[in-house]
DSSP file (Angstrom, degrees, kcal/mol; ACC not computed):
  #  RESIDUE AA STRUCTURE BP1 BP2  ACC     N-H-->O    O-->H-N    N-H-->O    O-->H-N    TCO  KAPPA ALPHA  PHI   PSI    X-CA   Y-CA   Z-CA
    1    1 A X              0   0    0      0, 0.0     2,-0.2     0, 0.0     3,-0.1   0.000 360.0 360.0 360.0 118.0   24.9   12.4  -29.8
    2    2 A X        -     0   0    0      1,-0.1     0, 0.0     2,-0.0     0, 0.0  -0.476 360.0-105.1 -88.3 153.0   21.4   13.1  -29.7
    3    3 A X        -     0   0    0     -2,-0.2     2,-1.1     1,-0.1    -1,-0.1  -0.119  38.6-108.0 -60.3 159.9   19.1   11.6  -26.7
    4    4 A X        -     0   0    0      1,-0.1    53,-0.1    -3,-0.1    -1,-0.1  -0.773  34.6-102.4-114.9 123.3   17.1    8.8  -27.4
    5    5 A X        -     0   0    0     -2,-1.1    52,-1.0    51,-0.1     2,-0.2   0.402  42.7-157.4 -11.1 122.5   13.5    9.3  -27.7
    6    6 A X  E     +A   56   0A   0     50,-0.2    22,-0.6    22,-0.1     2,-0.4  -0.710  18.3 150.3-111.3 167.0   11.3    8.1  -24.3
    7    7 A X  E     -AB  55  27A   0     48,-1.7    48,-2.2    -2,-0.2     2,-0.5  -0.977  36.8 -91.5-164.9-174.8    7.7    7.1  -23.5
    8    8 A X        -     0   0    0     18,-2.5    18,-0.4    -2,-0.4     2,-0.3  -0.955  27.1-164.4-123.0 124.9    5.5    5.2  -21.5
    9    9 A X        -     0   0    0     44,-0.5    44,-1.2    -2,-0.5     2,-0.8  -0.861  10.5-168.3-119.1 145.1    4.3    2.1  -22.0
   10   10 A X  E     +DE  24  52B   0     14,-1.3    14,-2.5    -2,-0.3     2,-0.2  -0.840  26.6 148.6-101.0 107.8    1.4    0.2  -20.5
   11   11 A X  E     -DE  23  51B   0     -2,-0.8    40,-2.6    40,-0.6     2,-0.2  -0.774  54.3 -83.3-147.0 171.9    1.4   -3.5  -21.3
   12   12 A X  E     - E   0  50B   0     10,-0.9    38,-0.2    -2,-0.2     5,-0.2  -0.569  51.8-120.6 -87.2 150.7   -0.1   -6.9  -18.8
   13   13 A X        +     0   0    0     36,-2.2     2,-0.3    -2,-0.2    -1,-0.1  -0.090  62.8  89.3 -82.0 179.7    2.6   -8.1  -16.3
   14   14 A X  S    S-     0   0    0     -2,-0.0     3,-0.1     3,-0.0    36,-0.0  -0.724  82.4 -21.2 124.1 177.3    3.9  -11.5  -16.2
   15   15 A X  S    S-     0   0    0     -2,-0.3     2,-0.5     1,-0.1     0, 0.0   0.100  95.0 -66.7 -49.0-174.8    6.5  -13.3  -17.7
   16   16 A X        -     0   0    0      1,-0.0    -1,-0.1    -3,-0.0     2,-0.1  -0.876  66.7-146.8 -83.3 118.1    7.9  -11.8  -20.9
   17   17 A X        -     0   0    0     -2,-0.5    -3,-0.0    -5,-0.2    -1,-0.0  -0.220   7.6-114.9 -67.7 167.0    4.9  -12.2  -23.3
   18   18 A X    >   -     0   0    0     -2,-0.1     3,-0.5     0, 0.0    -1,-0.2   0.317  47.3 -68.5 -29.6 176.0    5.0  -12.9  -26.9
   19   19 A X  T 3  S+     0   0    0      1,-0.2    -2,-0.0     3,-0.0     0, 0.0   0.616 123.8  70.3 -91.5   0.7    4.0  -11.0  -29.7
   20   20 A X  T 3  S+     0   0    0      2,-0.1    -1,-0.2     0, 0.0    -3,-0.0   0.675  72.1 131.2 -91.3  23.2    0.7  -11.3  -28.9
   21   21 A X    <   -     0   0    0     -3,-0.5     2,-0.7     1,-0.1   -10,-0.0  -0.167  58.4-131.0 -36.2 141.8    1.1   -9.2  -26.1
   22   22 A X        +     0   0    0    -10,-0.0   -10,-0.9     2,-0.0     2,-0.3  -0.881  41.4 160.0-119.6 146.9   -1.3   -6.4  -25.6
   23   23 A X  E     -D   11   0B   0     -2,-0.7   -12,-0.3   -12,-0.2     2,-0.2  -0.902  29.1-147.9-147.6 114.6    0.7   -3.2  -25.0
   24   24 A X  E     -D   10   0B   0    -14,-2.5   -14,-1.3    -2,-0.3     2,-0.3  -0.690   5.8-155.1 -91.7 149.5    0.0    0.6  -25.2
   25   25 A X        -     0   0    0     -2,-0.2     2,-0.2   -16,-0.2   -16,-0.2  -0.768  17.5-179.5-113.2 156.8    2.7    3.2  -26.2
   26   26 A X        -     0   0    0    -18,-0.4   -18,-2.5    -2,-0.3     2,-0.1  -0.965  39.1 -96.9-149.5 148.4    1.8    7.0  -24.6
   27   27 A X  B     -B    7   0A   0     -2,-0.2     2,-1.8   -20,-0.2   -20,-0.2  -0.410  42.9-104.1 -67.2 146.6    4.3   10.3  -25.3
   28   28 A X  S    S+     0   0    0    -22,-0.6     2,-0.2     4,-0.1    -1,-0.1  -0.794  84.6 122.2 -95.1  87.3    6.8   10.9  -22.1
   29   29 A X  S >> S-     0   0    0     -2,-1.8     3,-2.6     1,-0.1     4,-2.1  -0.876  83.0-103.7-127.4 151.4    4.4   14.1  -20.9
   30   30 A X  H 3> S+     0   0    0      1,-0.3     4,-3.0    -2,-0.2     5,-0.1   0.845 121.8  41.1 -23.8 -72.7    2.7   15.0  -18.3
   31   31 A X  H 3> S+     0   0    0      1,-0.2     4,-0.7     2,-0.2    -1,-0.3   0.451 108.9  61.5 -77.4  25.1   -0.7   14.1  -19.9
   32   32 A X  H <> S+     0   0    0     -3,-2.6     4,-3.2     2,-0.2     5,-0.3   0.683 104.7  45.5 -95.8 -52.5    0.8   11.0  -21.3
   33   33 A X  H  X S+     0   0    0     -4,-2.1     4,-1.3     2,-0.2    -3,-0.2   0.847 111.6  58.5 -74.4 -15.5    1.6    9.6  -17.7
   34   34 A X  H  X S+     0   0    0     -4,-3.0     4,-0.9    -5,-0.4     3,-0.2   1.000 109.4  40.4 -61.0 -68.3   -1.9   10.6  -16.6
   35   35 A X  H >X S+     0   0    0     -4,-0.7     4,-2.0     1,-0.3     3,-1.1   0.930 110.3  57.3 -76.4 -45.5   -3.5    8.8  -18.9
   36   36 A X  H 3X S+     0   0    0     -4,-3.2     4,-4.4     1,-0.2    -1,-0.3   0.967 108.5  47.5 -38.8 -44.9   -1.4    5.8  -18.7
   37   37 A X  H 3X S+     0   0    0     -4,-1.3     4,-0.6    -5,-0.3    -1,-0.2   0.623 108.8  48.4 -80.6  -4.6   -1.9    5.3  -15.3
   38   38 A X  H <X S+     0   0    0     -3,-1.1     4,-2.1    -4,-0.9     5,-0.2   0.800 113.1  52.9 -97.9 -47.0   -5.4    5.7  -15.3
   39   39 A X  H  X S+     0   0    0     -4,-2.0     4,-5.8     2,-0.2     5,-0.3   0.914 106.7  58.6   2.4 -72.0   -5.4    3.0  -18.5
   40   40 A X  H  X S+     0   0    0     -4,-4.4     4,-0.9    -5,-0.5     5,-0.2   0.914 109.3  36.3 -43.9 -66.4   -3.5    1.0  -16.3
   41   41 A X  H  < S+     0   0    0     -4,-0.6    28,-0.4     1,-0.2     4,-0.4   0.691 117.8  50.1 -75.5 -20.8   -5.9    0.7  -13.6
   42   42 A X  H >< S+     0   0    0     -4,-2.1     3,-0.9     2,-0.2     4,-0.3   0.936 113.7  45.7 -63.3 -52.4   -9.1    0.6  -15.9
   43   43 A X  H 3X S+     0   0    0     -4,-5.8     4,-1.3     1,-0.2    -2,-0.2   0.671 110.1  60.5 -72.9 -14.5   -7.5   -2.1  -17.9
   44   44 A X  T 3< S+     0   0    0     -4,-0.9    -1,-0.2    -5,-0.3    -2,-0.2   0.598 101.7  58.3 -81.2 -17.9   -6.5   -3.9  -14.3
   45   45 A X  T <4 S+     0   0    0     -3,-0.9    -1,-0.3    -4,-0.4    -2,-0.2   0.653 115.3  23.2 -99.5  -7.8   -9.9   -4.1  -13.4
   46   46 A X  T  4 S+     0   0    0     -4,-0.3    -2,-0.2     2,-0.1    -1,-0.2   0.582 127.8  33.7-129.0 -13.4  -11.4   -6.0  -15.7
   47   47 A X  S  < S-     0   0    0     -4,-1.3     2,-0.1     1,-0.2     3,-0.1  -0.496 102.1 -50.5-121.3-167.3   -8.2   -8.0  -17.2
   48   48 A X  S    S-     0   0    0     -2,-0.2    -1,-0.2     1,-0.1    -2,-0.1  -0.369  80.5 -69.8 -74.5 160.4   -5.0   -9.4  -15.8
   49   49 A X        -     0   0    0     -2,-0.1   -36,-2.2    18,-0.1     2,-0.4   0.019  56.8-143.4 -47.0 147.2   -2.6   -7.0  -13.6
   50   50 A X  E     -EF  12  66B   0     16,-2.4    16,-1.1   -38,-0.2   -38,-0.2  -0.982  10.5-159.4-138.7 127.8   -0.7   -3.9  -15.8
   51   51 A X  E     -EF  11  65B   0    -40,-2.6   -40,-0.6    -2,-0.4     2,-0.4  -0.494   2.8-158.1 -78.6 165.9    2.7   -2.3  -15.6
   52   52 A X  E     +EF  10  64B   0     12,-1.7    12,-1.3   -42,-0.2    11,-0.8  -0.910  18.7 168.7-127.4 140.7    3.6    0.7  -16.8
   53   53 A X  E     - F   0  62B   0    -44,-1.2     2,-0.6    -2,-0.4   -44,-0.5  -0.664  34.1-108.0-136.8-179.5    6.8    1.6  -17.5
   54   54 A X        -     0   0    0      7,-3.6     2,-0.4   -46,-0.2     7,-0.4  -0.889  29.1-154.0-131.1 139.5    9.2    4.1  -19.1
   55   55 A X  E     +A    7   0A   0    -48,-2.2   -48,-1.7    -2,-0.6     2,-0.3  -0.887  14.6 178.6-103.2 138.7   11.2    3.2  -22.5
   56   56 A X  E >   -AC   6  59A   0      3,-2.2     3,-4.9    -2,-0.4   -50,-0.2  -0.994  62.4 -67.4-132.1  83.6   14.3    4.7  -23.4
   57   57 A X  T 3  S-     0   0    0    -52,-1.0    -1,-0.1    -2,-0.3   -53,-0.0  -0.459 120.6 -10.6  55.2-147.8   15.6    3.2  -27.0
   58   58 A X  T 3  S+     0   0    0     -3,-0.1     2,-0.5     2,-0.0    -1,-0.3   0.213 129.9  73.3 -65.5  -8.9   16.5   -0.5  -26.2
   59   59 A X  B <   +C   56   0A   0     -3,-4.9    -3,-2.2     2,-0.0     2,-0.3  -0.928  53.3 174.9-131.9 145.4   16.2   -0.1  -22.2
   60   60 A X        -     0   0    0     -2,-0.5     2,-0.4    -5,-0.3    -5,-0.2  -0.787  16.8-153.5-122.7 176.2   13.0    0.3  -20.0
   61   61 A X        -     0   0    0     -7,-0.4    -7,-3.6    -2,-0.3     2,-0.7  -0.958  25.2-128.4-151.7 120.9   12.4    0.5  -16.0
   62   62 A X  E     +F   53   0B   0     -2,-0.4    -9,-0.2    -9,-0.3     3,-0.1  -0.678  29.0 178.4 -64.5 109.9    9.1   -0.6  -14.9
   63   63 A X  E     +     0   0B   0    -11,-0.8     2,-0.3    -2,-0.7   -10,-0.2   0.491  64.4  27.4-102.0  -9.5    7.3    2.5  -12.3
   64   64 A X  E     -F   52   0B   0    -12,-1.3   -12,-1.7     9,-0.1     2,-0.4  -0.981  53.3-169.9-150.7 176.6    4.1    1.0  -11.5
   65   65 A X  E     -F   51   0B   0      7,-0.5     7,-2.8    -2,-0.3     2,-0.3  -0.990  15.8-169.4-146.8 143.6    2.2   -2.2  -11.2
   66   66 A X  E     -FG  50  71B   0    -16,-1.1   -16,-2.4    -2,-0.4     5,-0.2  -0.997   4.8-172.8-136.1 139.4   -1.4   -2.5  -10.8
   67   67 A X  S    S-     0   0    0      3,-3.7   -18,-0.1    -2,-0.3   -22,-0.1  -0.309  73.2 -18.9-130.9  50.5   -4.3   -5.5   -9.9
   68   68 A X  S    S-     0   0    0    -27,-0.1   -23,-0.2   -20,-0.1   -27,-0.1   0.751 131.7 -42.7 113.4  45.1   -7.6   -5.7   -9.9
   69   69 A X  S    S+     0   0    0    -28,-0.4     2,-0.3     1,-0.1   -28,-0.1   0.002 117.4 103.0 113.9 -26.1   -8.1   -1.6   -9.9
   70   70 A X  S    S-     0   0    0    -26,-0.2    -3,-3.7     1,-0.1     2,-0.3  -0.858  72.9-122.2-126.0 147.1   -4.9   -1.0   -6.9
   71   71 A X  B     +G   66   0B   0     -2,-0.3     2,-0.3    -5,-0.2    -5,-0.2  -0.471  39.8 177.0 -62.7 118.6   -1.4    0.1   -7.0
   72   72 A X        -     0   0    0     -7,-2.8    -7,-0.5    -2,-0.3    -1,-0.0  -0.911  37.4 -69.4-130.4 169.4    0.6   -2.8   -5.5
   73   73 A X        -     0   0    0     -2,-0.3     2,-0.9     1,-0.1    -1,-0.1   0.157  44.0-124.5 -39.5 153.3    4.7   -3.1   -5.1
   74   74 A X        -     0   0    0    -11,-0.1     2,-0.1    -3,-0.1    -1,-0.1  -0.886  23.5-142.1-113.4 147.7    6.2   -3.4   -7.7
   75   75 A X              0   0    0     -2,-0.9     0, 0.0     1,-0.1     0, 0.0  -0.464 360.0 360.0 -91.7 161.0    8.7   -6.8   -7.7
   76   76 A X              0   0    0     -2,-0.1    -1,-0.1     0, 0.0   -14,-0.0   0.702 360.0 360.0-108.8 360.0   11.9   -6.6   -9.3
C-alpha cells in the first residue's frame, strides 16, 4: 500500500468555509513549511486569522494558528 501523499495548507480560520474559501496548498518540505508559516502571518496581518495545517489524503491536523501577525493557541 503506498503512503498517501502530504502537504501543508494555509487557509483563514473559522468555521468550515465554503468553496469560496481562500486556501494555499505548499509541498510537505522543509521550505514548504517555511514559507507557509511566514504566508500565514503576512496574510494574518492584514486579513482574518490563518491556520496552517498538514493534509494527509482525506485527513488533516491543524499545527498553527495565527492573528493579527502572532502565533496564538491553537483551539481544538
Amino acid at each position: 500500500m503506498a503512503a498517501a501523499a502530504r502537504s501543508y495548507v494555509v487557509q483563514d480560520a473559522g468555521p468550515r468555509a465554503g468553496p469560496g474559501e481562500t486556501q494555499i496548498e505548499y509541498p510537505y518540505t522543509l521550505r514548504g513549511i517555511e514559507t507557509a508559516l511566514m504566508d500565514a502571518v503576512f496574510r494574518s496581518i492584514s486579513g482574518p486569522a490563518q491556520i496552517v495545517k498538514v493534509v494527509s489524503g482525506d485527513r488533516s491536523r491543524v499545527i498553527r494558528r495565527y492573528e493579527h501577525g502572532q502565533e496564538v493557541p491553537v483551539t481544538p
